[in-house]
C-alpha positions in Angstrom: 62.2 -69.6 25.4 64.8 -66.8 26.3 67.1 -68.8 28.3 67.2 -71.3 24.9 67.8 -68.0 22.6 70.7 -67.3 25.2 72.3 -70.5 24.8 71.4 -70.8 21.0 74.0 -67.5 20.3 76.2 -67.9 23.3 79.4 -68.8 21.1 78.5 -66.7 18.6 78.2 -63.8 20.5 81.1 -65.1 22.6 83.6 -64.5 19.4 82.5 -60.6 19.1 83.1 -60.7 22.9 86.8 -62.0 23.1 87.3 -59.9 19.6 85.9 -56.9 21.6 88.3 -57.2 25.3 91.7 -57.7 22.4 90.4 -54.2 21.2 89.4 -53.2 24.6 88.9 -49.3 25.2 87.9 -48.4 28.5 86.0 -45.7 30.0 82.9 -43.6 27.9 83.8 -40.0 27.5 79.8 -38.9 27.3 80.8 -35.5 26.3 83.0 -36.8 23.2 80.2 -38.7 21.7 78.1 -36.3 22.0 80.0 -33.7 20.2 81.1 -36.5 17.5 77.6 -37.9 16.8 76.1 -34.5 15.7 78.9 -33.7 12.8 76.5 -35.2 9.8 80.1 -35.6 7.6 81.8 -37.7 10.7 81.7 -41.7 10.4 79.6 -41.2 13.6 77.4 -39.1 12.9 74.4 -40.4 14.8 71.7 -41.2 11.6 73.8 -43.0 9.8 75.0 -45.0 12.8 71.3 -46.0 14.1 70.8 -46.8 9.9 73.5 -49.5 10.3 71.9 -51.0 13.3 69.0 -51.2 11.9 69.9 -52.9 9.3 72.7 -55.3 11.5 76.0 -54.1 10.0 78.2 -56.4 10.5 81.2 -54.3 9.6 80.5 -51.7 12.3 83.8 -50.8 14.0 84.0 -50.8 17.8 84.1 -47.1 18.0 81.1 -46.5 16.0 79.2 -49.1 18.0 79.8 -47.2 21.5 78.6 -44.2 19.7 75.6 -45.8 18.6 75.0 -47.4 22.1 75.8 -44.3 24.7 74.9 -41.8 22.2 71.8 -42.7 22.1 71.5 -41.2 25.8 71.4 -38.0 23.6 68.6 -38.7 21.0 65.2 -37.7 22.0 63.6 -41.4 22.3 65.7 -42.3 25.1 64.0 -43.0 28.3 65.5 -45.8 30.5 61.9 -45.9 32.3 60.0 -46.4 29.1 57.5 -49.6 29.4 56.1 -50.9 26.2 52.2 -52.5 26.8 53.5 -55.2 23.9 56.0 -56.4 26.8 53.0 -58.4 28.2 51.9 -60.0 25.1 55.3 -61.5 23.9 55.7 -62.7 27.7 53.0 -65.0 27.2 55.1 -67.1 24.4 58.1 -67.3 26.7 57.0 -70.8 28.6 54.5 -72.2 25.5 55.2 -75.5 24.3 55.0 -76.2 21.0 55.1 -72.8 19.2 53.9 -72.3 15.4 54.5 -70.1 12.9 51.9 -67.8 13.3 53.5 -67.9 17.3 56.1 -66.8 15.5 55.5 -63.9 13.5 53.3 -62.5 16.5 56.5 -62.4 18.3 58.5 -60.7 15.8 55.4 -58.1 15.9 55.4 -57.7 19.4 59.3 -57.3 19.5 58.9 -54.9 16.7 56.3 -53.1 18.6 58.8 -52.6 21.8 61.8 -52.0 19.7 60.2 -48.9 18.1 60.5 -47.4 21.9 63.7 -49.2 23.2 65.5 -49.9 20.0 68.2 -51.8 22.6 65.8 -53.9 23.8 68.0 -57.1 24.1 65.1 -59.8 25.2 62.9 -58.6 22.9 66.1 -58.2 19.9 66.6 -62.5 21.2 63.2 -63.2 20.8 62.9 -61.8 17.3 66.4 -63.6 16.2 64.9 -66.8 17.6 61.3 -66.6 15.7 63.4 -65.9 12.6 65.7 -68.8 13.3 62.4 -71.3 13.8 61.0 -69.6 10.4 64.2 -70.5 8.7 64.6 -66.8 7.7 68.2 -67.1 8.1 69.3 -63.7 6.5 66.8 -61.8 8.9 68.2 -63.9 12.1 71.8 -62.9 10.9 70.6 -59.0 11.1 68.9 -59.3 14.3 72.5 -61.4 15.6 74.7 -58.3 14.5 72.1 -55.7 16.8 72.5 -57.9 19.7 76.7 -58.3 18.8 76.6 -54.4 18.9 75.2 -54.2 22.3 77.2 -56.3 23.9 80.5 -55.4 22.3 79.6 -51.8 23.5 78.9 -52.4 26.8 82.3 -55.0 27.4 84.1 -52.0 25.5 83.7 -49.7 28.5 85.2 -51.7 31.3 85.3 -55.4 33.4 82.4 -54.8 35.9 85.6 -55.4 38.5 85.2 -52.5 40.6 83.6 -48.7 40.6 86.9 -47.4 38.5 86.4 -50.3 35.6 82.3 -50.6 36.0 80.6 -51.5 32.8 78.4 -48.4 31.6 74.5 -48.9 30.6 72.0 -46.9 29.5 69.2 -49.8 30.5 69.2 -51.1 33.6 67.9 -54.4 32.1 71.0 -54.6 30.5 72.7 -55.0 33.5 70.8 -58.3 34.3 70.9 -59.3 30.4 74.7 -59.2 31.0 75.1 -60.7 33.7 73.3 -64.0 31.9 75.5 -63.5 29.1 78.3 -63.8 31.3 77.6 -67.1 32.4 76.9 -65.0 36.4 73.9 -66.1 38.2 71.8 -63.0 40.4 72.3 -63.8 44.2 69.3 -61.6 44.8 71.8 -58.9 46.6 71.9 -55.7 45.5 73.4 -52.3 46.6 72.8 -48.8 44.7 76.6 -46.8 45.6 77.0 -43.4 45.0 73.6 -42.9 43.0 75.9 -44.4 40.3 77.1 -47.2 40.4 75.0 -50.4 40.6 76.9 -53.5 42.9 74.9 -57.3 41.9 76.5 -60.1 43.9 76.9 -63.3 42.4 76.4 -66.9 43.1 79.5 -68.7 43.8 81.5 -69.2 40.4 84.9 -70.7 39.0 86.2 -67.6 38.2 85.8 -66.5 42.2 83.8 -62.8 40.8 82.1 -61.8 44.0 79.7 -59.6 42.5 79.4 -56.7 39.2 80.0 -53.3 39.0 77.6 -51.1 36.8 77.7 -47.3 36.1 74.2 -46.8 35.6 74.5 -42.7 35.7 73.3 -42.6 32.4 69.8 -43.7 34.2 70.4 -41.8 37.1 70.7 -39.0 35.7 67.8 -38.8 33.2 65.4 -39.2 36.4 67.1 -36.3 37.9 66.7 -34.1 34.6 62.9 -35.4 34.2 62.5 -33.6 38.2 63.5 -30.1 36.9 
């Protein structure tokens, strides 16, 4: 069911993507965002920003949607290890043939039910858009569309995944793989942990010749280092 939700919003999210790269700003400065999302009279301050997502803004400009994504580091919910028991009872829709609606809204419960803890949840955020879209509850799939757009324009905001200097940042090591799919980049299996930073996945062979993706996954790193002291 996933890799069909994948496909299902690949141009559409493929848009935000090209729309995001001409407005490209690399880099996160961590200790900017902070400082910005606490001012409750700034564009970014950090309640009004999670408001918008929740409710799929589509007018969100880039810079409020990389302090929505990497401040949430900051906010008191975020744990990059956090494992919902729900993540096991939507699984077991993923390979079901012939789904119904009452498949349906059990999915959007369960995705409900694992977004309350990781509110970036992108397989769970696809699942729910797709449910809606079989339900025909088009202006709920829309909302759900414009979370996942925010995500992803985030993350491509912050660099090209080329090498260590231009690594894409995540606060979710999922995300990692999730972008990687939405890339078009199939998972050789090879992995290599640099720097207790950066994340290296190689590739499959490719037409764009990409040996492998960079990932600065510090913001993970260093929340298991914080949770030792």
């Amino acid at each position: 069911m996933i890799k069909y939700i994948f496909t299902f919003f690949y141009s559409i999210l493929l848009i935000s993507t090209l729309n995001a790269q001409e407005k490209v700003i690399r880099g996160i400065n961590y200790d900017n965002i902070e400082s910005n999302i606490k001012h409750a009279d700034s564009t970014t301050y950090y309640l009004q920003l999670f408001s918008a997502y929740l409710v799929g803004d589509s007018s969100m400009s880039l810079q409020a949607k990389r302090h929505l994504y990497y401040g949430f580091i900051f906010q008191e919910k975020y744990n990059p290890y956090a494992i919902s028991v729900y993540m096991d009872s939507i699984s077991q829709f993923y390979g079901k043939v012939g789904l119904n609606d009452k498949d349906f809204y059990k999915i959007i419960q369960y995705s409900d039910s694992i977004l309350s803890i990781i509110p970036f949840d992108i397989r769970s955020l696809q699942a729910k858009a797709y449910a809606y879209y079989s339900l025909y509850e088009k202006e709920n799939e829309l909302r759900v569309q414009n979370q996942i757009i925010m995500i992803y324009d985030a993350i491509l905001s912050s660099g090209d995944g080329l090498s260590q200097e231009s690594a894409y940042q995540i606060i979710y090591v999922s995300h990692e793989y999730d972008l990687m799919d939405f890339l078009d980049f199939k998972f050789s299996g090879e992995q290599n942990i640099i720097e207790d930073k950066y994340d290296y996945l190689k590739v499959l062979p490719n037409e764009l010749q990409v040996q492998g993706l960079y990932f600065d996954a510090s913001a993970t790193f260093n929340y298991l280092l914080k949770s030792y002291e």
